[in-house]
C-alpha positions in Angstrom: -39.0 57.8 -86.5 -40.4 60.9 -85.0 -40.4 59.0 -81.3 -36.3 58.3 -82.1 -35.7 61.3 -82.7 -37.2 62.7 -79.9 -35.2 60.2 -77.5 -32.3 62.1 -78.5 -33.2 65.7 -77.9 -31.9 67.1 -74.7 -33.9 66.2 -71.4 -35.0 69.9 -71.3 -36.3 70.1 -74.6 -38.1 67.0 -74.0 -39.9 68.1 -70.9 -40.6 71.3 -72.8 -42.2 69.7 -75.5 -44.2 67.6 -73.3 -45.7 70.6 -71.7 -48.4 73.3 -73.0 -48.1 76.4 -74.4 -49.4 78.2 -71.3 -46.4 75.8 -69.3 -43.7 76.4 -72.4 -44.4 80.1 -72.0 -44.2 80.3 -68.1 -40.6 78.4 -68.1 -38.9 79.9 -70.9 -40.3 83.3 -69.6 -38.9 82.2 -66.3 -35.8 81.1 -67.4 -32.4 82.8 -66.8 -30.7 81.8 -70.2 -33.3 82.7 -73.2 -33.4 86.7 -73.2 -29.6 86.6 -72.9 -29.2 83.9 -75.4 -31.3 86.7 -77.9 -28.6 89.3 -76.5 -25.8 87.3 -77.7 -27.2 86.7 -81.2 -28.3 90.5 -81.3 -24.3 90.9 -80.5 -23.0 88.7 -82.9 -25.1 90.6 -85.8 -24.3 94.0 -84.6 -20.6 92.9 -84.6 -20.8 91.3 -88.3 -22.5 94.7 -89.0 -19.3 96.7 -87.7 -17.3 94.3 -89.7 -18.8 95.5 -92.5 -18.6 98.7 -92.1 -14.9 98.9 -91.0 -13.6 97.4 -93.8 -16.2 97.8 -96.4 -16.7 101.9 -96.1 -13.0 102.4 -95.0 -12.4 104.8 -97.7 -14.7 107.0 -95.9 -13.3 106.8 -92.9 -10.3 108.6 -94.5 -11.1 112.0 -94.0 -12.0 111.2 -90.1 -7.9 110.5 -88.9 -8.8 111.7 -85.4 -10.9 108.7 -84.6 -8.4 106.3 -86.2 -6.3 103.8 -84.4 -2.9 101.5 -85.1 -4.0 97.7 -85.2 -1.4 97.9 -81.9 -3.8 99.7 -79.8 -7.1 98.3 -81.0 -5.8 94.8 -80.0 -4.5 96.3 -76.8 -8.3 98.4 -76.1 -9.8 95.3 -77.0 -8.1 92.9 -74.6 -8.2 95.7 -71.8 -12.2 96.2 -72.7 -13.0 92.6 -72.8 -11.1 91.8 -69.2 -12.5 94.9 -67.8 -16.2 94.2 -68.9 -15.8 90.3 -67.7 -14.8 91.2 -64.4 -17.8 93.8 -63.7 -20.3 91.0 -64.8 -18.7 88.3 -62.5 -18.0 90.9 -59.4 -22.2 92.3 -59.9 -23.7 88.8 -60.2 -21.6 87.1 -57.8 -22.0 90.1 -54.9 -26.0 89.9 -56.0 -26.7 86.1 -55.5 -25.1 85.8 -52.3 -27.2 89.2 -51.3 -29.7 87.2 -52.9 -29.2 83.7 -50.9 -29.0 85.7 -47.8 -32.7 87.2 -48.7 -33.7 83.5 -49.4 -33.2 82.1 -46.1 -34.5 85.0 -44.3 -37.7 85.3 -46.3 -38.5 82.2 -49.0 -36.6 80.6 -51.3 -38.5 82.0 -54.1 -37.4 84.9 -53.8 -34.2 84.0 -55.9 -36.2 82.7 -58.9 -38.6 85.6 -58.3 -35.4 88.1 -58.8 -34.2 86.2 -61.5 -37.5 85.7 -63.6 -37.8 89.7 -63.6 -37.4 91.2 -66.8 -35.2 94.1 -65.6 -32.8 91.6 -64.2 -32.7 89.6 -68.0 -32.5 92.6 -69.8 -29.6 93.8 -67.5 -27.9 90.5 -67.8 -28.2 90.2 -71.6 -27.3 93.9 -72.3 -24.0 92.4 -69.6 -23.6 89.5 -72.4 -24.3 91.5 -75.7 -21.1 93.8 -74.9 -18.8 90.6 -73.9 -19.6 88.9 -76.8 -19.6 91.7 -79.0 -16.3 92.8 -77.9 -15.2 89.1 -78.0 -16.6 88.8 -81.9 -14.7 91.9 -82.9 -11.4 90.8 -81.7 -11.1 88.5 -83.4 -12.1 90.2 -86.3 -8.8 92.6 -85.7 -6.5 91.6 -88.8 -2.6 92.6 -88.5 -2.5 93.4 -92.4 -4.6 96.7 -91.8 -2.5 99.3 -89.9 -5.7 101.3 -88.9 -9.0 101.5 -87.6 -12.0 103.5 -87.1 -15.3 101.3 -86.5 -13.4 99.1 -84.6 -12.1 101.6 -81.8 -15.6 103.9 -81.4 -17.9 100.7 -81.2 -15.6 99.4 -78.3 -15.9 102.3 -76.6 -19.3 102.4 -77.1 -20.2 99.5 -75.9 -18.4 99.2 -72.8 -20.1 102.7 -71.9 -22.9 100.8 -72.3 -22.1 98.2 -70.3 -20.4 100.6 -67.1 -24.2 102.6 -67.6 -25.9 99.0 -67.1 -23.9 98.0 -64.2 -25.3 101.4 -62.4 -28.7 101.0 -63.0 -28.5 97.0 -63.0 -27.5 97.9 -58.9 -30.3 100.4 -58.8 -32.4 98.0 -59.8 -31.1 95.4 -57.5 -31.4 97.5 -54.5 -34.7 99.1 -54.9 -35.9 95.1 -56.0 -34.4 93.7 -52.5 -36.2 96.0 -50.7 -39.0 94.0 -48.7 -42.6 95.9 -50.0 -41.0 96.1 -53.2 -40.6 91.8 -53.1 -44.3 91.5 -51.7 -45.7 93.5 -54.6 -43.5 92.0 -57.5 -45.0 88.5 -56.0 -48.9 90.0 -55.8 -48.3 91.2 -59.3 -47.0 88.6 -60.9 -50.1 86.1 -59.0 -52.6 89.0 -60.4 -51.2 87.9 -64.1 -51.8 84.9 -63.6 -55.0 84.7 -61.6 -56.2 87.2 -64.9 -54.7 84.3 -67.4 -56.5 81.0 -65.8 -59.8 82.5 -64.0 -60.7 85.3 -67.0 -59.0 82.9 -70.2 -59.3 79.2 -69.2 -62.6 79.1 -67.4 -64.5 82.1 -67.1 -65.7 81.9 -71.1 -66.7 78.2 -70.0 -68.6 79.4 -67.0 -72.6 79.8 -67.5 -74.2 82.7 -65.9 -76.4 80.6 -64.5 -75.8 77.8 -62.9 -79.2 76.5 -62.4 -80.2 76.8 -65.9 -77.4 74.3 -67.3 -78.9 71.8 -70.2 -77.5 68.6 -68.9 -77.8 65.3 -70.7 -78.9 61.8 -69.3 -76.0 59.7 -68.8 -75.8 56.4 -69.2 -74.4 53.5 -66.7 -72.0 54.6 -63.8 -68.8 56.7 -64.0 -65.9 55.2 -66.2 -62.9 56.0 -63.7 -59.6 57.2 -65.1 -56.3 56.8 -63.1 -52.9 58.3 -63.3 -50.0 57.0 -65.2 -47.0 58.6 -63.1 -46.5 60.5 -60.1 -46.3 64.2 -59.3 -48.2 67.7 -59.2 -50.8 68.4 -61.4 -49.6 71.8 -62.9 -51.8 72.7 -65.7 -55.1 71.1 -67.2 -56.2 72.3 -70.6 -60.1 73.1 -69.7 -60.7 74.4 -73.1 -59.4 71.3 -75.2 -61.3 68.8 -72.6 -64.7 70.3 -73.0 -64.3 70.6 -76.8 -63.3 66.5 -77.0 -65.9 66.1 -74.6 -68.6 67.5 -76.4 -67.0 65.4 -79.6 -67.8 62.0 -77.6 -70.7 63.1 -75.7 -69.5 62.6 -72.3 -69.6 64.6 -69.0 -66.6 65.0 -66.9 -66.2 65.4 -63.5 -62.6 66.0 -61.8 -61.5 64.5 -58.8 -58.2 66.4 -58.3 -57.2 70.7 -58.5 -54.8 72.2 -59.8 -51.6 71.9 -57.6 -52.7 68.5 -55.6 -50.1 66.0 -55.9 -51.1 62.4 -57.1 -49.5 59.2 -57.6 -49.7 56.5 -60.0 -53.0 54.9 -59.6 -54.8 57.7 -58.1 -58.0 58.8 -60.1 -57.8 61.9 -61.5 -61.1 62.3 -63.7 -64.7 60.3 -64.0 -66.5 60.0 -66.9 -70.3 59.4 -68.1 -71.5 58.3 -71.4 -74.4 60.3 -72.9 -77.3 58.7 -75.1 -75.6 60.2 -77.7 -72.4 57.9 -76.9 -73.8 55.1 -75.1 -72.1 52.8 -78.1 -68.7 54.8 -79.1 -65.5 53.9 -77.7 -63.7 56.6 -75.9 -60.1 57.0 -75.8 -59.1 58.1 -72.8 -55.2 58.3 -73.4 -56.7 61.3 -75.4 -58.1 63.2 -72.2 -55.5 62.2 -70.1 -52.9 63.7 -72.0 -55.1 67.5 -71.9 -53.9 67.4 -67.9 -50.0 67.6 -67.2 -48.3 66.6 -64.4 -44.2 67.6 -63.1 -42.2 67.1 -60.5 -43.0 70.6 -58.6 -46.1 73.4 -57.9 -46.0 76.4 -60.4 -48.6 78.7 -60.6 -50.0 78.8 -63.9 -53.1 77.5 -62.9 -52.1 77.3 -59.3 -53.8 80.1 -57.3 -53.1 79.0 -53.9 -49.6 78.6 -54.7 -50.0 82.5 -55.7 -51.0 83.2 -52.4 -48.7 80.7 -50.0 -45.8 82.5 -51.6 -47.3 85.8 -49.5 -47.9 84.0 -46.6 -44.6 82.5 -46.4 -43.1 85.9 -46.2 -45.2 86.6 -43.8 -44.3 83.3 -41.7 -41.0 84.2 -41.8 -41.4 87.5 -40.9 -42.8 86.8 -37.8 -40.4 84.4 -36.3 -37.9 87.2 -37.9 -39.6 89.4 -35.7 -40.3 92.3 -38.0 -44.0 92.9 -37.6 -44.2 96.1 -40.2 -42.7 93.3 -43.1 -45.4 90.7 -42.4 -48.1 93.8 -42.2 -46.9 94.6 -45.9 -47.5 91.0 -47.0 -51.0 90.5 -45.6 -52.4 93.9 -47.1 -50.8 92.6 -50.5 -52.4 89.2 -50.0 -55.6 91.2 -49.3 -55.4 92.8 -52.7 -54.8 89.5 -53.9 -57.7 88.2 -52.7 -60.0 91.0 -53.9 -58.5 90.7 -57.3 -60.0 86.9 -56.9 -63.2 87.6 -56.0 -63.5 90.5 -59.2 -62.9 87.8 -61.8 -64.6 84.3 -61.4 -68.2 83.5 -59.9 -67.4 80.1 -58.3 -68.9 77.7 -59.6 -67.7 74.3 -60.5 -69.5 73.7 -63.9 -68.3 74.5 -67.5 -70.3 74.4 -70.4 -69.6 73.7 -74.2 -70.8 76.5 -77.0 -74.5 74.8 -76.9 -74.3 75.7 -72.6 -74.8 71.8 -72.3 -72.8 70.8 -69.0 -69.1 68.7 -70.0 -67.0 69.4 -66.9 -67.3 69.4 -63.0 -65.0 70.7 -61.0 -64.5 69.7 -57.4 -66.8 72.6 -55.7 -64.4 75.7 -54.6 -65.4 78.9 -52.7 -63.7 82.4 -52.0 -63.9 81.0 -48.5 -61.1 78.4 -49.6 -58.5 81.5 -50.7 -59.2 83.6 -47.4 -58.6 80.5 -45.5 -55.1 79.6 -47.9 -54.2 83.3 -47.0 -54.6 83.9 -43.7 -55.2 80.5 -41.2 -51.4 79.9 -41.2 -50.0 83.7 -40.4 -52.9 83.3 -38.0 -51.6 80.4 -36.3 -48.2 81.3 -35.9 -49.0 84.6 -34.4 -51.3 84.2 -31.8 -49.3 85.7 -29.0 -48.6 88.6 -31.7 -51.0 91.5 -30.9 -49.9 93.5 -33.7 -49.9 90.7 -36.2 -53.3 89.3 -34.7 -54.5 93.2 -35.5 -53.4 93.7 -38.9 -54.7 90.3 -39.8 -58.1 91.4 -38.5 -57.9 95.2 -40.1 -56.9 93.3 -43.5 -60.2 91.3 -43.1 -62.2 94.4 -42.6 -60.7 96.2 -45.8 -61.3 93.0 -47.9 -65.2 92.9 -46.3 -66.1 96.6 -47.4 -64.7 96.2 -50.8 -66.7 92.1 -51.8 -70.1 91.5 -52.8 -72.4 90.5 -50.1 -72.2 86.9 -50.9 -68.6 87.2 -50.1 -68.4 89.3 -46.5 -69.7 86.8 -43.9 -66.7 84.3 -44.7 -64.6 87.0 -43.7 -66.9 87.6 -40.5 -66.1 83.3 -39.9 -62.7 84.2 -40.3 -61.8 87.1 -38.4 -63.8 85.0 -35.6 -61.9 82.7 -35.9 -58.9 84.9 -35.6 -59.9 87.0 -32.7 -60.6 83.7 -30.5 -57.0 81.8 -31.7 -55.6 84.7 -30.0 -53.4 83.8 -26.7 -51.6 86.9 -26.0 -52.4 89.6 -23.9 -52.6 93.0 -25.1 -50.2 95.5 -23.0 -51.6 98.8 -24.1 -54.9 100.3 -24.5 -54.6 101.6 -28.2 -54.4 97.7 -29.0 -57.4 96.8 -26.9 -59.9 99.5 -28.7 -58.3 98.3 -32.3 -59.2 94.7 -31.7 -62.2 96.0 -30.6 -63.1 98.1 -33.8 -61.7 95.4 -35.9 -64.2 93.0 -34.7 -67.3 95.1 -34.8 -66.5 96.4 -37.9 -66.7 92.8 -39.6 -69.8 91.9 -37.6 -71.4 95.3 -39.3 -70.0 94.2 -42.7 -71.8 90.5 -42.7 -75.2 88.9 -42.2 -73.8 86.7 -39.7 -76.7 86.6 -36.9 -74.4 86.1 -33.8 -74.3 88.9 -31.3 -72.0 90.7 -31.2 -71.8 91.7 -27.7 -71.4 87.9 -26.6 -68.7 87.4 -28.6 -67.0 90.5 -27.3 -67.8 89.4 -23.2 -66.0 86.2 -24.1 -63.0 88.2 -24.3 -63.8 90.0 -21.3 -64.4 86.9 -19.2 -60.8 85.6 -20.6 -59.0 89.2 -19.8 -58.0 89.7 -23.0 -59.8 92.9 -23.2 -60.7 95.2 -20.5 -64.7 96.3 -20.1 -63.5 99.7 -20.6 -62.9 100.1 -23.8 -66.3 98.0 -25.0 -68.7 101.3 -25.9 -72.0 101.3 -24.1 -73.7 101.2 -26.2 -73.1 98.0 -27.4 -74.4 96.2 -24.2 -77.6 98.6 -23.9 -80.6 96.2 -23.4 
């Protein structure tokens, strides 16, 4: 009965109910239609409310004939109000999406649902909708038998003030949104929330302080292998629900996919072992499979990397754009980004039950993995860009002086990398010396062994950079 039923919801519904909470929250909060839907109900109860009050306290209304109107003139307000209000939400919206579109194909496509997801653009949208449908409710609620009103009239007015006010700061709101730094940082921000919901709520409290200290139990006979049942992106597994079952059957998991990598039917996505506590229990695994949910697209609730491509896309694209100063402003917010990373998690790929016995393996994953996500494509498609190749390098050296120790040699490997991908030529001299500093900064900043004058005269040898602007010292024997 409950599965019938359930075939005839709506396909939406369905797919929501098939998700988790963390996934339910992250569409509906992303979706265009709920806080307006809310509007619209908060509209119909406000005008039920005037109803009320317009023919229900009418007699006190009496002694107020300077705000009273012929039912002539309220239909007339009305009709004019209701056309009027219509037209400024389908004029905004329709000159902001094709704004919008415009920004999508010069930057990412995400920016639209990015624009759209924000809560000032929602609130501005339903606030649009509660004074249509308010205005729509209460004309119809106009009766010929009653010669005059007074509610009627002053809430109409009211609320397409309200609505003329919206439209003014909805634009300044659009305009100051669709301005480039502003985009980059809405995007950091809204990856920081979510980098703060998986690394500090679904797997730090899992993680043990130590490592080396785990408790882990024998297992028994080789890994039990469980496979997909469809095909698509793995968007969200539920950490905390698979190490509680696990620790209820005595197993050990181990993953064989992250977050975000796309599987097909068939494709393993977990191993199990049997403890000597379960070497003779069943397991069902329909139970654990259905803790880790797959769709038909990347999000990032649990996706950091697709946090940080959405930065580097920008940056892409602002390259072949040719607008140096725009992809600048993405890779500093992508360095934030990754510094916000490195606060929160300590890397490692076991999770422990309450007792700190060992119940899930994650496929190993380093800070080294982020940097890389962040920076190896912007590197690659600017490496006859000396400005780009600089600010990539200069981000690097910020990120180094603000990590751990354990964390500032990858960014040594990286700005190596970096440096020696670059196939330009530098035309001025300022450029030369800021390569230069860039470098030697991040071999200061790491632990990294290499000399640093030999990696320098490797430049020299290529002409890249001129002997001159090497300091001295750095070659004294």
């Amino acid at each position: 009965m409950k599965n019938a039923i359930r075939r005839m919801l709506p396909k939406k519904i369905r797919q929501l109910m098939s998700m988790s909470y963390r996934q339910q929250w992250y569409e509906i909060r992303s979706s265009l239609w709920v806080l307006p839907a809310i509007y619209i109900m908060l509209a119909a109860v406000l005008s039920v409310v005037a109803y009320w009050a317009e023919f229900g306290l009418q007699p006190a209304f009496n002694s107020l004939p300077v705000f009273s109107t012929e039912y002539s003139l309220a239909q007339t307000m009305y009709s004019t109000m209701l056309s009027g209000v219509l037209t400024l939400n389908a004029f905004t919206f329709n000159s902001i999406l094709v704004v919008l579109t415009s920004f999508s194909g010069q930057f990412t496509p995400r920016v639209l649902f990015n624009f759209i997801a924000d809560r000032k653009t929602q609130h501005s949208i339903g606030i649009f909708n509660l004074c249509f449908f308010f205005l729509l409710f209460v004309f119809f609620f106009l009766d010929s038998s009653m010669s005059e009103y007074v509610i009627f009239p002053i809430s109409g007015v009211v609320v397409t003030s309200i609505s003329v006010i919206n439209f003014i700061l909805f634009i300044n709101h659009a305009t100051r949104w669709m301005q480039v730094s502003s985009i980059t940082t809405s995007m950091k921000e809204e990856s920081q929330l979510r980098i703060l919901n998986t690394l500090v709520y679904d797997l730090e409290p899992y993680r043990p302080d130590d490592p080396n200290r785990v408790f882990r139990e024998k297992t028994n006979g080789e890994a039990h292998v469980v496979a997909s049942e469809r095909t698509g992106f793995l968007q969200v597994v539920d950490f905390g629900k698979l190490i509680r079952e696990a620790r209820k059957d005595g197993i050990v998991i181990q993953m064989e996919r992250r977050v975000g990598d796309f599987v097909m039917e068939g494709i393993t996505l977990f191993k199990y072992w049997k403890t000597d506590s379960s070497a003779d229990m069943p397991i069902n695994e329909q139970k654990f499979r259905q803790f880790l949910y797959l769709g038909h697209s990347k999000t990032e609730v649990q996706d950091l990397e697709f946090g940080i491509r959405k930065l580097t896309e920008i940056a892409i694209k602002s390259i072949g754009n040719d607008e140096p100063m725009t992809a600048q402003d993405a890779i500093y917010q992508l360095t934030d980004l990754l510094f916000s990373i490195s606060k929160v998690t300590k890397f490692t790929p076991y999770l422990t039950d309450e007792d700190e016995t060992l119940r899930l393996i994650m496929l190993d994953e380093e800070f080294s993995f982020y940097v890389y996500s962040a920076f190896s494509h912007i590197a690659s498609y600017s490496e006859n860009d000396p400005v780009v190749t600089n600010s990539l390098l200069e981000a690097l050296v910020i990120l180094s002086k603000a990590l751990n120790t354990k964390d500032k040699n990858c960014c040594w490997h990286y700005g190596k990398v970096i440096a020696r991908g670059f196939t330009g030529q530098f035309k001025y001299d300022y450029d030369q010396v800021k390569f230069v500093n860039n470098i030697e900064a991040l071999a200061e900043n790491s632990e990294d062994k290499e000399p640093f004058q030999s990696f320098v005269r490797d430049f020299i040898d290529r002409g890249v950079i001129q002997e001159k602007h090497i300091p001295a010292r750095q070659y004294k024997d």
